[in-house]
PASE-358244 format. One record per residue: residue number from 1; residue in three letters; chain; x, y, z of N, C-alpha, C in turn. Coordinates in Angstrom, 3 decimals. Layout:
guvo = NUM lumvex = ALA nuvo = A nc1 = X nc2 = Y nc3 = Z cac1 = X cac2 = Y cac3 = Z cc1 = X cc2 = Y cc3 = Z
...
//
This chain:
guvo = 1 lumvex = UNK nuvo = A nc1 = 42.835 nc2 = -156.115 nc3 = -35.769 cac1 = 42.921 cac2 = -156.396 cac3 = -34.347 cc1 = 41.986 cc2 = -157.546 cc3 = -34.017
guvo = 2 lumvex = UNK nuvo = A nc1 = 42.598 nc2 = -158.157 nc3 = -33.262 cac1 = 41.463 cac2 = -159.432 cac3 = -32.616 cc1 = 41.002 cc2 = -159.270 cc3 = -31.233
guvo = 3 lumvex = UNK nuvo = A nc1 = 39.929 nc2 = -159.450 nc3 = -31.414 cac1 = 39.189 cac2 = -159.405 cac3 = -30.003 cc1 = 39.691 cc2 = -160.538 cc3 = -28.777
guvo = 4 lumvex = UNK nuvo = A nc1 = 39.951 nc2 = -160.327 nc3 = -27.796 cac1 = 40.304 cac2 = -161.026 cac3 = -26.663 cc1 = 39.268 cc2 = -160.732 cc3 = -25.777
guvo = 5 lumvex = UNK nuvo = A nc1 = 38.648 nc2 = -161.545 nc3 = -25.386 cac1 = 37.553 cac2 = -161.429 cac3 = -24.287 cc1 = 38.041 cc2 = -162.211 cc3 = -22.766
guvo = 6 lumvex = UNK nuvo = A nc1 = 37.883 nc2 = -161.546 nc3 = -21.961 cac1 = 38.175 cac2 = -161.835 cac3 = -20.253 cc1 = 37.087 cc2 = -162.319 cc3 = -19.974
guvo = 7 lumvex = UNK nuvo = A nc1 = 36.627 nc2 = -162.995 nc3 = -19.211 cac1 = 35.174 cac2 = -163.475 cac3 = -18.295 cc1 = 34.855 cc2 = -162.330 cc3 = -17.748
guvo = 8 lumvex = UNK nuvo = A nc1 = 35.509 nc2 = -161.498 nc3 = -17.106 cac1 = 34.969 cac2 = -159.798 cac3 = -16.762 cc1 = 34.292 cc2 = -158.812 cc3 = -17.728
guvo = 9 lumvex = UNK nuvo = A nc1 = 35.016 nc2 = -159.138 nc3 = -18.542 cac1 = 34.725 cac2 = -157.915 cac3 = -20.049 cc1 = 32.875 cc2 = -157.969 cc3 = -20.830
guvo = 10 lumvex = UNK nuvo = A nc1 = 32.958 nc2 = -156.725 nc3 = -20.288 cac1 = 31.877 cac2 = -156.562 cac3 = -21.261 cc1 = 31.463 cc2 = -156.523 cc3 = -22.579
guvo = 11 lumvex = UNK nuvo = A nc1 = 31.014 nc2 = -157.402 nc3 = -23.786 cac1 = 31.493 cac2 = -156.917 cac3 = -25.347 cc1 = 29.707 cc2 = -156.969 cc3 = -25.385
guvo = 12 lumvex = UNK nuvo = A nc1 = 29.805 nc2 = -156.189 nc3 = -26.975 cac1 = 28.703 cac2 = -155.671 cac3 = -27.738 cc1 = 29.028 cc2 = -156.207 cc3 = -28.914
guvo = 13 lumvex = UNK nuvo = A nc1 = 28.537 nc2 = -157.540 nc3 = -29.756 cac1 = 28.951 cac2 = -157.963 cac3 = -30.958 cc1 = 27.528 cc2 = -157.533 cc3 = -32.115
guvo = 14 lumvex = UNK nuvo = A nc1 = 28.339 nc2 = -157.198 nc3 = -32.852 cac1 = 27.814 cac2 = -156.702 cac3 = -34.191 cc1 = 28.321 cc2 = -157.575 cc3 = -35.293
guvo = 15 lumvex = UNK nuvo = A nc1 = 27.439 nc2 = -158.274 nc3 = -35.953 cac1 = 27.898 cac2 = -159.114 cac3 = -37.210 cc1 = 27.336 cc2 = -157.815 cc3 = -38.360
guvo = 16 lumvex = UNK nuvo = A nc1 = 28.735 nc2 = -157.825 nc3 = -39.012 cac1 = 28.489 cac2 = -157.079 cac3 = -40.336 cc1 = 28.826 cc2 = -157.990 cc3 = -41.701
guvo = 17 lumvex = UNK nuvo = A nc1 = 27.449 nc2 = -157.693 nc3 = -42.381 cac1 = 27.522 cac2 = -158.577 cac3 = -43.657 cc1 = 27.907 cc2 = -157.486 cc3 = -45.400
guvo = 18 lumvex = UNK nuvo = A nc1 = 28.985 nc2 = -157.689 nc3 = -45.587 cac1 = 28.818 cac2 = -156.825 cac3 = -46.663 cc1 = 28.364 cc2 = -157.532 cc3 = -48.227
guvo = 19 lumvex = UNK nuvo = A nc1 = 27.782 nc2 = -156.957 nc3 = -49.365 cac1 = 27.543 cac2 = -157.689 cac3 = -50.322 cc1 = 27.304 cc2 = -156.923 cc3 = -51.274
guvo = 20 lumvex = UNK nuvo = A nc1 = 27.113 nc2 = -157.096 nc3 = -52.720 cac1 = 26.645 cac2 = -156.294 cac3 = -53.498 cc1 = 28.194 cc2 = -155.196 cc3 = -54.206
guvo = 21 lumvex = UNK nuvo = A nc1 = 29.169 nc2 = -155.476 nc3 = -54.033 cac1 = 30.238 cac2 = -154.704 cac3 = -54.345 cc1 = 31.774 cc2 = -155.019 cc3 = -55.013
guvo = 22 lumvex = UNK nuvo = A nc1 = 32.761 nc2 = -154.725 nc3 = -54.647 cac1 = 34.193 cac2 = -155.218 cac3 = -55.509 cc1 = 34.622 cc2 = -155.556 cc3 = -54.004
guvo = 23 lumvex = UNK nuvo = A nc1 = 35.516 nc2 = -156.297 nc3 = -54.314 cac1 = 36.018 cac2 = -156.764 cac3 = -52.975 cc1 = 37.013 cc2 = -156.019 cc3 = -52.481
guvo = 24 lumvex = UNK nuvo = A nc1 = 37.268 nc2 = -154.635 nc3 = -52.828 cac1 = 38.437 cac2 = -153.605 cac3 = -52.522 cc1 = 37.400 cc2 = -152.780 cc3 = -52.101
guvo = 25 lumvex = UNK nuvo = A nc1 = 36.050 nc2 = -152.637 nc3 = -51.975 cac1 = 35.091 cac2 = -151.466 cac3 = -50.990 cc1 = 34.973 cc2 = -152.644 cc3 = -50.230
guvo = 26 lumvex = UNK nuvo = A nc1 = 34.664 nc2 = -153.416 nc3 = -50.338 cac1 = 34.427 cac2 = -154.441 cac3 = -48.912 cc1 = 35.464 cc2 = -153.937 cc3 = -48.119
guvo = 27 lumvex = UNK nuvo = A nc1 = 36.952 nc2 = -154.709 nc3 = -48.720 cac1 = 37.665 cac2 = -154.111 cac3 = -47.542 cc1 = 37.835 cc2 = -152.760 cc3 = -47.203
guvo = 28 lumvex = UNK nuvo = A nc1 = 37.494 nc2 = -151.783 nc3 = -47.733 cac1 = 37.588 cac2 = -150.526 cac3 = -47.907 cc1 = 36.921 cc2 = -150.359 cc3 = -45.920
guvo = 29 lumvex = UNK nuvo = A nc1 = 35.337 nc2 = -150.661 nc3 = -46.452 cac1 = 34.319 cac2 = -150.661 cac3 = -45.433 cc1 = 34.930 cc2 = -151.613 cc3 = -43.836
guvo = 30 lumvex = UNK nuvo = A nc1 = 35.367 nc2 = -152.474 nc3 = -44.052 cac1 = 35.799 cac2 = -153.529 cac3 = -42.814 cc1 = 37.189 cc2 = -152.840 cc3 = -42.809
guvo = 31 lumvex = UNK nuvo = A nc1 = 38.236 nc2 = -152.463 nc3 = -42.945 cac1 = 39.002 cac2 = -151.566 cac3 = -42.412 cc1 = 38.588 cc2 = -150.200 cc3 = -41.681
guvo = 32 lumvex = UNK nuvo = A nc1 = 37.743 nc2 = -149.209 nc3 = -42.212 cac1 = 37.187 cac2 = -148.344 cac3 = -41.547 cc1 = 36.832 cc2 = -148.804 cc3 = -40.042
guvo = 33 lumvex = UNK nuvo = A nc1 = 35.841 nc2 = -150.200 nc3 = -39.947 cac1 = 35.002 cac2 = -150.593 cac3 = -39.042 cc1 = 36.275 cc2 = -151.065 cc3 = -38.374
guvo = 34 lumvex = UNK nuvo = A nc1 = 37.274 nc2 = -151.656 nc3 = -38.345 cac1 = 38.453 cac2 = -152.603 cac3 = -37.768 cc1 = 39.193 cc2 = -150.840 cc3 = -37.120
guvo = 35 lumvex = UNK nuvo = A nc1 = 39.249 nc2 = -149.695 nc3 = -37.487 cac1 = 40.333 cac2 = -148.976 cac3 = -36.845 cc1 = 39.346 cc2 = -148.864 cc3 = -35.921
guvo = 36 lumvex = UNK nuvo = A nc1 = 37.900 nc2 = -148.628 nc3 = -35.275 cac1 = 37.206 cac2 = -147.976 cac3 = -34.487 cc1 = 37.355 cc2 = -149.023 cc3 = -33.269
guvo = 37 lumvex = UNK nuvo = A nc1 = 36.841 nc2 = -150.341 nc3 = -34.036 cac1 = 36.323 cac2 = -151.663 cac3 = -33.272 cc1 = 37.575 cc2 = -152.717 cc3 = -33.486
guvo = 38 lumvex = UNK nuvo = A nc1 = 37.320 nc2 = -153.461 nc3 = -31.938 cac1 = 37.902 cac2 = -155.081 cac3 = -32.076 cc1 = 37.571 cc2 = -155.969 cc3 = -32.734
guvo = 39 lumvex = UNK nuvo = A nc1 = 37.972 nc2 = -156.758 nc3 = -33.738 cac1 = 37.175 cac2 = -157.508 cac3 = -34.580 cc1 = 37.748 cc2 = -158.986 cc3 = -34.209
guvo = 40 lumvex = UNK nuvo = A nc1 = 36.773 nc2 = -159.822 nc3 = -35.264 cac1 = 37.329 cac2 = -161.265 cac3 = -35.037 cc1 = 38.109 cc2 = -161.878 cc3 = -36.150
guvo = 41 lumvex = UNK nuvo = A nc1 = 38.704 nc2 = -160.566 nc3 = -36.838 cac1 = 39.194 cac2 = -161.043 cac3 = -38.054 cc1 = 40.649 cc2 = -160.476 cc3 = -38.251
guvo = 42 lumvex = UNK nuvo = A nc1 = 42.013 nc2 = -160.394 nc3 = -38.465 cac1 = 42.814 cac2 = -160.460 cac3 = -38.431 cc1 = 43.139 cc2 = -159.115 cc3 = -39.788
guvo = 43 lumvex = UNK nuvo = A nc1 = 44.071 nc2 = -158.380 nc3 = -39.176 cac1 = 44.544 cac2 = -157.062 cac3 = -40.459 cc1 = 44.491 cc2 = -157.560 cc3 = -41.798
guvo = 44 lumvex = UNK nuvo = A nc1 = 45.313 nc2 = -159.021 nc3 = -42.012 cac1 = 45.969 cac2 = -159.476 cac3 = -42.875 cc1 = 44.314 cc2 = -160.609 cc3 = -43.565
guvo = 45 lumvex = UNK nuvo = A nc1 = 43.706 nc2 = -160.304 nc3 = -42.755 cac1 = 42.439 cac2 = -161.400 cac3 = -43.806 cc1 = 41.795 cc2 = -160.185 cc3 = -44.571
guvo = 46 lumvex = UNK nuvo = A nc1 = 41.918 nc2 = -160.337 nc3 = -45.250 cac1 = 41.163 cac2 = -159.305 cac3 = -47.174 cc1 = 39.926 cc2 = -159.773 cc3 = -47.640
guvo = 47 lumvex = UNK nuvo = A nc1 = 39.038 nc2 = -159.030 nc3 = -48.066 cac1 = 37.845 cac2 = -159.756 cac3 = -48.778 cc1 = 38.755 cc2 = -160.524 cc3 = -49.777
guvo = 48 lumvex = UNK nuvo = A nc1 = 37.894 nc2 = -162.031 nc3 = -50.466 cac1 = 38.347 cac2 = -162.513 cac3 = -51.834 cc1 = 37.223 cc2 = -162.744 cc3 = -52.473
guvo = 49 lumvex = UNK nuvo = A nc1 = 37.112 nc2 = -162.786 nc3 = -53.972 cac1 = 36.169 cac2 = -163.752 cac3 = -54.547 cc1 = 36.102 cc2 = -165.456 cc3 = -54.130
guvo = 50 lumvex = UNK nuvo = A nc1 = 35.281 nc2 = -166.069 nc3 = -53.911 cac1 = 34.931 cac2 = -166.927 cac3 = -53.913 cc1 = 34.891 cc2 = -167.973 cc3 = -55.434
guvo = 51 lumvex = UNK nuvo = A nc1 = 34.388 nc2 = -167.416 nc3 = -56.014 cac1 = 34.087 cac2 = -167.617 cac3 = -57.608 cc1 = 33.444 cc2 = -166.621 cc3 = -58.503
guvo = 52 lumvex = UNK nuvo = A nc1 = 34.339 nc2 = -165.878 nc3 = -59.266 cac1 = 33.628 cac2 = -164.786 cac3 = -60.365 cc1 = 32.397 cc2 = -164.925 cc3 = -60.322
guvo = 53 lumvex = UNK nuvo = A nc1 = 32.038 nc2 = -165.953 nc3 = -60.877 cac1 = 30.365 cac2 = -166.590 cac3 = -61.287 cc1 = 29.235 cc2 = -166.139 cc3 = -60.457
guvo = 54 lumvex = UNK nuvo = A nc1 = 29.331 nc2 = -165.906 nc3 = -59.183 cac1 = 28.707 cac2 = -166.127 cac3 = -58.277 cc1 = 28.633 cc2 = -164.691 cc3 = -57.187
guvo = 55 lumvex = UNK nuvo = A nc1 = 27.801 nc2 = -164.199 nc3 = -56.932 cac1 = 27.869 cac2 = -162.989 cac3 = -55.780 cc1 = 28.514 cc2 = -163.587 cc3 = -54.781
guvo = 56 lumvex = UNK nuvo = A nc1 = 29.177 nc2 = -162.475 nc3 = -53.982 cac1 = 30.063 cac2 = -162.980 cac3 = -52.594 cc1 = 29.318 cc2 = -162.044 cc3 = -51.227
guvo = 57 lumvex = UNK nuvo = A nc1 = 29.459 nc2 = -162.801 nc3 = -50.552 cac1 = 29.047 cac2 = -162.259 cac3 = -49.008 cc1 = 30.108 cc2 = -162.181 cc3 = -48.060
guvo = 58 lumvex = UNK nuvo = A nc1 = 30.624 nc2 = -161.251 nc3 = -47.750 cac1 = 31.727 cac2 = -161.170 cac3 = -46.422 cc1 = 31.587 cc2 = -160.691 cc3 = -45.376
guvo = 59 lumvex = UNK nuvo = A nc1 = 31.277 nc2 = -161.381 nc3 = -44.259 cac1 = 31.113 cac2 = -160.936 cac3 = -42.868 cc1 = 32.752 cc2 = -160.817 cc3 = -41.925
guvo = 60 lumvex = UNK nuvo = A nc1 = 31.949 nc2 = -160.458 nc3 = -40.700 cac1 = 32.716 cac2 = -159.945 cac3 = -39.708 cc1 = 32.314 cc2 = -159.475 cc3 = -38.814
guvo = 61 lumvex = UNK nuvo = A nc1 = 32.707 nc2 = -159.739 nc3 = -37.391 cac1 = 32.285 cac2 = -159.166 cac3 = -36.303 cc1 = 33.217 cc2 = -158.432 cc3 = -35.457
guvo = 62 lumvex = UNK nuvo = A nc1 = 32.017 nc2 = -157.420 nc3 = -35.140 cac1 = 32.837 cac2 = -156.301 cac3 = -34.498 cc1 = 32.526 cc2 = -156.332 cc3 = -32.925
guvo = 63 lumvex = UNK nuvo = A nc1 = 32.892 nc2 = -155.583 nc3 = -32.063 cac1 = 32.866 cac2 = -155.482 cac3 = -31.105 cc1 = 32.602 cc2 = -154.089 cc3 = -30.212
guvo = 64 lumvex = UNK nuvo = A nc1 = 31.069 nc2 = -153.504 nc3 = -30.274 cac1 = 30.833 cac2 = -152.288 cac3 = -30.398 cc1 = 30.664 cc2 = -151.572 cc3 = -29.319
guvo = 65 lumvex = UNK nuvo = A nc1 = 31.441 nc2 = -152.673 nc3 = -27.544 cac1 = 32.145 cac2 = -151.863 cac3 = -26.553 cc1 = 33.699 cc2 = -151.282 cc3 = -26.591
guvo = 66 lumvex = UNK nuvo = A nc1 = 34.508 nc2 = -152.039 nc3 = -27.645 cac1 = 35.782 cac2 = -151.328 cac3 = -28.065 cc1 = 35.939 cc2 = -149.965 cc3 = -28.785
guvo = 67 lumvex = UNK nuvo = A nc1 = 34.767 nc2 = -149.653 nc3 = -28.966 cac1 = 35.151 cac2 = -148.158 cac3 = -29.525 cc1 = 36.472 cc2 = -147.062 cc3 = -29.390
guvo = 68 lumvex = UNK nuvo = A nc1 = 36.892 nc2 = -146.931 nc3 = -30.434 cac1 = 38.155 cac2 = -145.991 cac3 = -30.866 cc1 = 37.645 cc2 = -144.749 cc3 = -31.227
guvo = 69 lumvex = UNK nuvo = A nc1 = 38.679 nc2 = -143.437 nc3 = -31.696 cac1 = 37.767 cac2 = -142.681 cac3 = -32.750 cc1 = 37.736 cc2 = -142.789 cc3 = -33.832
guvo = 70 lumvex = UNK nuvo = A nc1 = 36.935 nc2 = -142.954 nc3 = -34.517 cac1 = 36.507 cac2 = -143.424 cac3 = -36.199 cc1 = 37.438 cc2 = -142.315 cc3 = -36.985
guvo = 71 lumvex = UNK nuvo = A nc1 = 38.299 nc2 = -142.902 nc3 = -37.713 cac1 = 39.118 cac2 = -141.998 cac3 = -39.504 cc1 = 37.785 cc2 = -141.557 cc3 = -39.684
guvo = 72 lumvex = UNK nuvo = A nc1 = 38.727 nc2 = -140.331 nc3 = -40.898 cac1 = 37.445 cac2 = -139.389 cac3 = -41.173 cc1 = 37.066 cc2 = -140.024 cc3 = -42.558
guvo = 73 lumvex = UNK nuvo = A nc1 = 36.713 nc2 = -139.397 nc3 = -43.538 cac1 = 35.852 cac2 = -139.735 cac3 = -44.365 cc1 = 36.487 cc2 = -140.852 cc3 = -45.677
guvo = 74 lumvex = UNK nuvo = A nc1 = 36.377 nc2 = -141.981 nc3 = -46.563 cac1 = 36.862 cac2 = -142.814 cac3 = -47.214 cc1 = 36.050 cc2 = -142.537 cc3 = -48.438
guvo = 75 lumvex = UNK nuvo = A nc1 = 37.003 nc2 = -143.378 nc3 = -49.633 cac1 = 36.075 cac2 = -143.721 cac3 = -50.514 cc1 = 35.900 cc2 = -144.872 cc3 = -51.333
guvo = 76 lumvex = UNK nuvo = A nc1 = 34.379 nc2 = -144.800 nc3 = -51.929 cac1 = 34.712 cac2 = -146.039 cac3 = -52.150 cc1 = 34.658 cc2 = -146.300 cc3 = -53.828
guvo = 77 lumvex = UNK nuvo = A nc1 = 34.650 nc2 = -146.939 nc3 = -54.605 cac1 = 34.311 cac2 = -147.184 cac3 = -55.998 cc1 = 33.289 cc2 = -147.100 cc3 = -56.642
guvo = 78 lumvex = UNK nuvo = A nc1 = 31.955 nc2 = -148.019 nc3 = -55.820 cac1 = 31.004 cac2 = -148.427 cac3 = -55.881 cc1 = 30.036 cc2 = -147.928 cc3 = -54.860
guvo = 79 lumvex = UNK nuvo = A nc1 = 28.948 nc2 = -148.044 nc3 = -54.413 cac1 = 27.622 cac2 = -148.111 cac3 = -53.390 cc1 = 28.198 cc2 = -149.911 cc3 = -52.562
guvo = 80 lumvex = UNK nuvo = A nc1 = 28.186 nc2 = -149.615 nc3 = -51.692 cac1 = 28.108 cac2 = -151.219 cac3 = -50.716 cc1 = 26.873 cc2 = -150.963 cc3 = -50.192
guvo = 81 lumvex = UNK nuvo = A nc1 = 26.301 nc2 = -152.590 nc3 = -50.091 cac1 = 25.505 cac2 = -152.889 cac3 = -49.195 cc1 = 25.623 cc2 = -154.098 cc3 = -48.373
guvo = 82 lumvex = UNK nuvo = A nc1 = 25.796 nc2 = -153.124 nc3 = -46.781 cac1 = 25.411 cac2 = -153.566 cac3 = -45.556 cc1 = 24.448 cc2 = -153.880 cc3 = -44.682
guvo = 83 lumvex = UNK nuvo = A nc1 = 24.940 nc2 = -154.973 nc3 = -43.724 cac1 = 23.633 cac2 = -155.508 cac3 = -43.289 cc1 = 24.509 cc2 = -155.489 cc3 = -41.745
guvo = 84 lumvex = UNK nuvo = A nc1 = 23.978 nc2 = -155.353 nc3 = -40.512 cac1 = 24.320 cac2 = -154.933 cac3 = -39.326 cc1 = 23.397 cc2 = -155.594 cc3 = -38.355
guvo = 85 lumvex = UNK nuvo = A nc1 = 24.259 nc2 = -157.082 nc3 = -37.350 cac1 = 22.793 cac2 = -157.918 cac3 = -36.647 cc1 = 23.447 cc2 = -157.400 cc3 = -35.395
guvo = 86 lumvex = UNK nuvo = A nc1 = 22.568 nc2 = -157.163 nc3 = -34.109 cac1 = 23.387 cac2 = -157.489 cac3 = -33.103 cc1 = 22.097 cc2 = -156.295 cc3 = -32.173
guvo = 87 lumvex = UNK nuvo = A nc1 = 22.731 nc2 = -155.801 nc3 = -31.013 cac1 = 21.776 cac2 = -155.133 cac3 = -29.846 cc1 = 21.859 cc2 = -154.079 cc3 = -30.271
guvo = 88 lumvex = UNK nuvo = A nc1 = 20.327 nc2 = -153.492 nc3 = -29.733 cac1 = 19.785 cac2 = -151.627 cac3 = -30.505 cc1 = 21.125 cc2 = -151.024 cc3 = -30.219
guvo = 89 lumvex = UNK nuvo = A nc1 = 21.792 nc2 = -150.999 nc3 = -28.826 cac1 = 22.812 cac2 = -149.834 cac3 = -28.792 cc1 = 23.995 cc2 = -149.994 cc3 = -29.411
guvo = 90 lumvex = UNK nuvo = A nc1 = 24.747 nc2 = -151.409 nc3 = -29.867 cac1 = 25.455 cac2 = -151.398 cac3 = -30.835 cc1 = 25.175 cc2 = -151.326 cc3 = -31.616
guvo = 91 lumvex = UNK nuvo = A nc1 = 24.272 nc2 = -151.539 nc3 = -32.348 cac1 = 24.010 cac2 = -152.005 cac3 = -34.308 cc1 = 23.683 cc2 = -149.743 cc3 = -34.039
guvo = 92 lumvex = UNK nuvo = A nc1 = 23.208 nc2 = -149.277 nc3 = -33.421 cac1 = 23.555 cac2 = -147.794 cac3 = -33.660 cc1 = 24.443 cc2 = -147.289 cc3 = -33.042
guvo = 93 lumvex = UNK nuvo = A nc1 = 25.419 nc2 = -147.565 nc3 = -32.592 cac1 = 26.964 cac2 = -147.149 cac3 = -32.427 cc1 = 27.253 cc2 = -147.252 cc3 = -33.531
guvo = 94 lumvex = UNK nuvo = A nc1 = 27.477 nc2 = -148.199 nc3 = -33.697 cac1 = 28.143 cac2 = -148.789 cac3 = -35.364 cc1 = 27.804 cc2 = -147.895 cc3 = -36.563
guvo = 95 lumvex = UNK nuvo = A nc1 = 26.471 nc2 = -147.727 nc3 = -36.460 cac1 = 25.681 cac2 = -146.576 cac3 = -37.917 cc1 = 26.108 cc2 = -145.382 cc3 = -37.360
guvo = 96 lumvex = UNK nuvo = A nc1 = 26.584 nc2 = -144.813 nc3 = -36.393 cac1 = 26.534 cac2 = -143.052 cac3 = -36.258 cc1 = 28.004 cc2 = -143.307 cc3 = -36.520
guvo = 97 lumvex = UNK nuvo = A nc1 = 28.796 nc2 = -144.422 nc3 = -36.125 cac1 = 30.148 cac2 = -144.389 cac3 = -36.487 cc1 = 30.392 cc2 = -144.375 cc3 = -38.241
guvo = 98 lumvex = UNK nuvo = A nc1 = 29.598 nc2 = -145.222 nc3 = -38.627 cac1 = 29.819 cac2 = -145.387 cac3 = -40.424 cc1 = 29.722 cc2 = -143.815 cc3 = -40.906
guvo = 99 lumvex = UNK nuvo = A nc1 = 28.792 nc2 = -143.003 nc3 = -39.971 cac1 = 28.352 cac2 = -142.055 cac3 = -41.253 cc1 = 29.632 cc2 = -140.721 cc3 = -40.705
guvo = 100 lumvex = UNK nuvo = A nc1 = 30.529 nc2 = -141.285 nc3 = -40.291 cac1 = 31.674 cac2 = -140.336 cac3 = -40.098 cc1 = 32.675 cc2 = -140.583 cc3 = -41.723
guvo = 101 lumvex = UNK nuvo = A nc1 = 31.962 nc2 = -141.548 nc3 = -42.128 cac1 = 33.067 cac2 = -142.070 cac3 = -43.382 cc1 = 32.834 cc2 = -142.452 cc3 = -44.365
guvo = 102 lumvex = UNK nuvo = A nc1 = 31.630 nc2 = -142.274 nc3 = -44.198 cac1 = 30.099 cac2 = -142.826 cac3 = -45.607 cc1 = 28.991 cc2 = -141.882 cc3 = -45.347
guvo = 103 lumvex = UNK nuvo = A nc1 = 28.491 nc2 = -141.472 nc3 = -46.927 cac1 = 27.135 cac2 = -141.285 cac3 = -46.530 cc1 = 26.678 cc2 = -142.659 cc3 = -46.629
guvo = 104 lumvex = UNK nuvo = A nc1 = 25.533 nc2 = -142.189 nc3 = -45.563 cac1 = 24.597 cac2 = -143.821 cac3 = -45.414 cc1 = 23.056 cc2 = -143.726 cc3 = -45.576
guvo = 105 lumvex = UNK nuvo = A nc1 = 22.604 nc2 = -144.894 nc3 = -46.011 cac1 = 21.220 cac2 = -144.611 cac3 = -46.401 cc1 = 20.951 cc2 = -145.965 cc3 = -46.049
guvo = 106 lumvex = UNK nuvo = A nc1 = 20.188 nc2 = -145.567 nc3 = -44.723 cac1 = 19.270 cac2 = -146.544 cac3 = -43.967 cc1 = 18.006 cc2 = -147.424 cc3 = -45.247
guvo = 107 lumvex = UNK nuvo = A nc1 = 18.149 nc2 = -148.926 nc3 = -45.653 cac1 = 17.530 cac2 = -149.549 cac3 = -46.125 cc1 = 16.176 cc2 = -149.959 cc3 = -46.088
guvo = 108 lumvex = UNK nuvo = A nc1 = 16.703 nc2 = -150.854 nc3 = -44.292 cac1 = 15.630 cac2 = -151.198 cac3 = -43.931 cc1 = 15.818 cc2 = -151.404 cc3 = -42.590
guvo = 109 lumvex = UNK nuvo = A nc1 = 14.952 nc2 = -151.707 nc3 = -41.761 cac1 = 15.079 cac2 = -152.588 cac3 = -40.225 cc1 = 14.400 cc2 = -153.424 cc3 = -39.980
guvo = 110 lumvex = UNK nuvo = A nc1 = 14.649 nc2 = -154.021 nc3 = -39.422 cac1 = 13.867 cac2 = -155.776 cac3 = -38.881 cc1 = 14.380 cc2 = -155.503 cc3 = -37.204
guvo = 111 lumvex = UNK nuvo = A nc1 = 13.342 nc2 = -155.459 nc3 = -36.399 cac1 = 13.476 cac2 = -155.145 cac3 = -34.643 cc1 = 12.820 cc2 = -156.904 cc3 = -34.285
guvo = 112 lumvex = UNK nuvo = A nc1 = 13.927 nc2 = -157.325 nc3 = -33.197 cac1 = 13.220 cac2 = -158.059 cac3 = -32.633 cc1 = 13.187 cc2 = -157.659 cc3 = -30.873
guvo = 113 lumvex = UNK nuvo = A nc1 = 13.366 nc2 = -158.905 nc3 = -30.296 cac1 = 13.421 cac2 = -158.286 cac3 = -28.570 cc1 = 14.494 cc2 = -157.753 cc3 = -28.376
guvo = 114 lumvex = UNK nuvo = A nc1 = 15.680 nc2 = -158.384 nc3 = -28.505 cac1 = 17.149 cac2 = -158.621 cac3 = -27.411 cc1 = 17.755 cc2 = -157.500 cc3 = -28.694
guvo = 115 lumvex = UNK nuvo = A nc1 = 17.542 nc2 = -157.292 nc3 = -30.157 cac1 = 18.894 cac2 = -157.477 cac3 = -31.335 cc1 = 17.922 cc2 = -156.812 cc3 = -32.753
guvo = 116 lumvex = UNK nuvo = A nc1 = 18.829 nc2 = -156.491 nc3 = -33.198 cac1 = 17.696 cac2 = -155.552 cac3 = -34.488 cc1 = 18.954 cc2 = -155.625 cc3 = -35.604
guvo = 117 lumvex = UNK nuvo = A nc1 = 18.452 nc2 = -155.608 nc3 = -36.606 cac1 = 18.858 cac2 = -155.995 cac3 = -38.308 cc1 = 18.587 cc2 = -154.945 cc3 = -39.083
guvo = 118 lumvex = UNK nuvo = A nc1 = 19.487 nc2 = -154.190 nc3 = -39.520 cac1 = 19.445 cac2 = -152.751 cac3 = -40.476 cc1 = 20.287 cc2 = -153.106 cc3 = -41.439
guvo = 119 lumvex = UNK nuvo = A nc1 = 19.397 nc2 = -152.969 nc3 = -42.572 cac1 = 20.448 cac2 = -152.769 cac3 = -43.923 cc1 = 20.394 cc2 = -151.535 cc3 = -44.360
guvo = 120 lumvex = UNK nuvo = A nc1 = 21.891 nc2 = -151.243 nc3 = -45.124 cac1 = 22.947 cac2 = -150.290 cac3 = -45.273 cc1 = 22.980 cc2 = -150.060 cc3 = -46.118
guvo = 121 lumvex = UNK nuvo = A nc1 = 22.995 nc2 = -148.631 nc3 = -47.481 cac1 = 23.391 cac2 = -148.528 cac3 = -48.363 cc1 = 24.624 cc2 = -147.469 cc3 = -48.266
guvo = 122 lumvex = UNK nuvo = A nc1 = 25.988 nc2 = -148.174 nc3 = -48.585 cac1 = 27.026 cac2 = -147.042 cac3 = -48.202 cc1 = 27.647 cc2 = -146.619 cc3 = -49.274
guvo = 123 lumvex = UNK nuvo = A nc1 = 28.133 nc2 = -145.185 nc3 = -49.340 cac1 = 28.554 cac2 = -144.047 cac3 = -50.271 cc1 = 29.194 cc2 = -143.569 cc3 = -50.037
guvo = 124 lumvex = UNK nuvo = A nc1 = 30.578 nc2 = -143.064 nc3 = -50.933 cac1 = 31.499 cac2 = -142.040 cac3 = -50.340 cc1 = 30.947 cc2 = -141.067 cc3 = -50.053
guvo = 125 lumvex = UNK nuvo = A nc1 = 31.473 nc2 = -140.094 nc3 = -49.091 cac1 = 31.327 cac2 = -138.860 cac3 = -48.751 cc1 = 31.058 cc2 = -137.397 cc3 = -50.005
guvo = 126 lumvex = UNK nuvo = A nc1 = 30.694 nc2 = -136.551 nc3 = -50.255 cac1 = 30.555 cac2 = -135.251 cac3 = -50.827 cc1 = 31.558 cc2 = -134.647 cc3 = -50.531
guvo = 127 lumvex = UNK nuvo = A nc1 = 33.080 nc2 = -134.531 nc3 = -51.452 cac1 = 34.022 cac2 = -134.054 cac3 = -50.876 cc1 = 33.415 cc2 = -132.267 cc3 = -50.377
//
């Protein structure tokens, strides 16, 4: 889904960085986040490699006044790690939403004034 913004509309943007994984939990993770939230990225855009050689980073922004209800639990292959920029009450919308579908294990945080930075370690669920 793509985000459409009105001059009226209120949005809450959340940049999510995923890294560290196969590019089928990436999308695994940004589909989960895309059924809840409006994003700026299109059904049909997929994580890709960039170049074997090289680690890949795939972002995306969400929109964490569109809230849906979050699918229940996913899985994934691997551990992803996420990174989540944006305002205290979205960047934790976003985390109480993940852990409907991941276990999650809070990394780290970086707080500034306006916007706060949490990295993510995400896990399938305990069937």
């Amino acid at each position: 889904m793509t985000t459409v913004n009105r001059p009226d509309q209120h949005t809450e943007p959340v940049v999510v960085t995923i890294s560290g994984c196969a590019k089928e939990d990436a999308h695994t993770v940004f589909e989960f986040l895309r059924h809840s939230y409006d994003c700026d990225r299109g059904a049909a855009d997929r994580p890709e490699y960039v170049s074997p050689d090289h680690p890949t980073v795939w972002t995306a922004t969400f929109d964490a006044a569109s809230a849906r209800p979050p699918s229940g639990p996913v899985s994934l292959a691997s551990p992803v790690e996420a990174e989540m920029q944006g305002g205290y009450w979205a960047v934790d919308r976003m985390t109480e939403t993940l852990t409907t579908g991941f276990r999650v294990e809070r990394q780290g945080t970086a707080a500034g004034d306006q916007e706060k930075d949490v990295q993510l370690r995400l896990l399938s669920r305990a069937a």
